[in-house]
Steps between C-alpha positions, in 0.01 A plus 500: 500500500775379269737206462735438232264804342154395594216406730217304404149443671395216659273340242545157704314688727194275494700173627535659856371475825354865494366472156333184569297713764473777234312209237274453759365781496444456122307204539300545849300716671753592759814365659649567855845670456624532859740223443641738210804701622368867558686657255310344234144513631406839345603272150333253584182742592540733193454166283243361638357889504513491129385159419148567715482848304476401175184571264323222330638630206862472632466140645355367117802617393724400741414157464459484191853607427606220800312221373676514138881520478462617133251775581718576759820496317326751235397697733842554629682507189660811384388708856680712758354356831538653880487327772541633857555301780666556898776262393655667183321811495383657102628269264434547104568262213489456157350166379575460129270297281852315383523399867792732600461703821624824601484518885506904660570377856565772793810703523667286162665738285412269209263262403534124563413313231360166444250259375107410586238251423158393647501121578188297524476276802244260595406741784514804251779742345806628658678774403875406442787686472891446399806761630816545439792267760578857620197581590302482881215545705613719789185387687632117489847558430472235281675517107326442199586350180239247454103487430266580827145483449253615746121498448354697335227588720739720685670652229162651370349663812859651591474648170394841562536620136564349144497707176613440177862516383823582663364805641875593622713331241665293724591282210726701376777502813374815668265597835378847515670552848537283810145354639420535850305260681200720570198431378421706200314470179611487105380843453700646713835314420433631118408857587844463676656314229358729225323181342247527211171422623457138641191293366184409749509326777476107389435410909104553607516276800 
């Protein structure tokens, strides 16, 4: 989706009605989602599906990483992360350790580039992010140009994959080819990219 050259995800996305449903599932057992509209139930389900799946290994992590904003912010730095979701579909960014950001975003035939930083909050850290003016969420419709921070929390367990360095060089101006919003993995975006090897998955929850 493109305007003025670019779309950008909704990393605000924790400040809204449905994602306040979605951070309940991160923090209780269970929530009842029939007052969700339909279309994002099966989200809403496939989050709280991977929240009660994960090992004892994966939740030490998890919260580890959530309940420090510089462990977190290390962990981040210098990584390609997915993230999949029934809103935006695939979406895969850079996150330099210099803050700059290199967003991949579905059907963009470049990347949109920005800034990130974790912010520490009384309640615990949000991820924040900075776009360019022309920039937009075509879920919201809303422009960016100016910080929004989300927390954290949600960030993590839509993170479906981090590894280590700008797997696709977005940084330097180019995307392999046009995402789609299907749900896919990094492996197959760099067998079709003809990408050096990525790194291990970083995610384990």
């Amino acid at each position: 989706v493109e305007r003025g050259g670019a779309g950008v995800r909704s990393h605000s996305f924790s400040k809204s009605r449905v994602a306040a449903i979605a951070l309940a599932f991160l923090v209780s057992a269970c929530v009842d989602t029939s007052n969700a509209p339909a279309e994002l139930r099966p989200e809403l389900e496939r989050m709280d599906a991977r929240d009660a799946a994960m090992s004892a290994e994966g939740k030490a992590t998890y919260r580890a990483l959530y309940s420090n904003g510089a462990k977190l912010s290390a962990f981040l730095s210098n990584t390609t992360v997915r993230h999949f979701d029934a809103l935006h579909g695939t979406q895969v960014e850079y996150l330099g350790s210099d803050g700059k950001t290199a967003l991949w975003y579905p059907g963009n035939a470049v990347p949109v580039f920005g800034l990130w930083k974790v912010k520490q909050t009384l309640d615990g850290p949000d991820m924040c992010f900075l776009y360019g003016q022309n920039t937009y969420n075509p879920v919201t419709d809303e422009t960016s140009g100016r910080w929004e921070c989300g927390d954290a929390s949600l960030y993590l367990i839509g993170a479906a994959e981090v590894v280590n360095g700008d797997a696709f060089g977005l940084m330097q101006g180019r995307v392999p080819f046009r995402l789609s919003k299907e749900n896919t993995t990094l492996k197959a975006l760099a067998g079709r990219a003809g990408s050096k090897k990525l790194s291990p998955n970083k995610v384990n929850w």
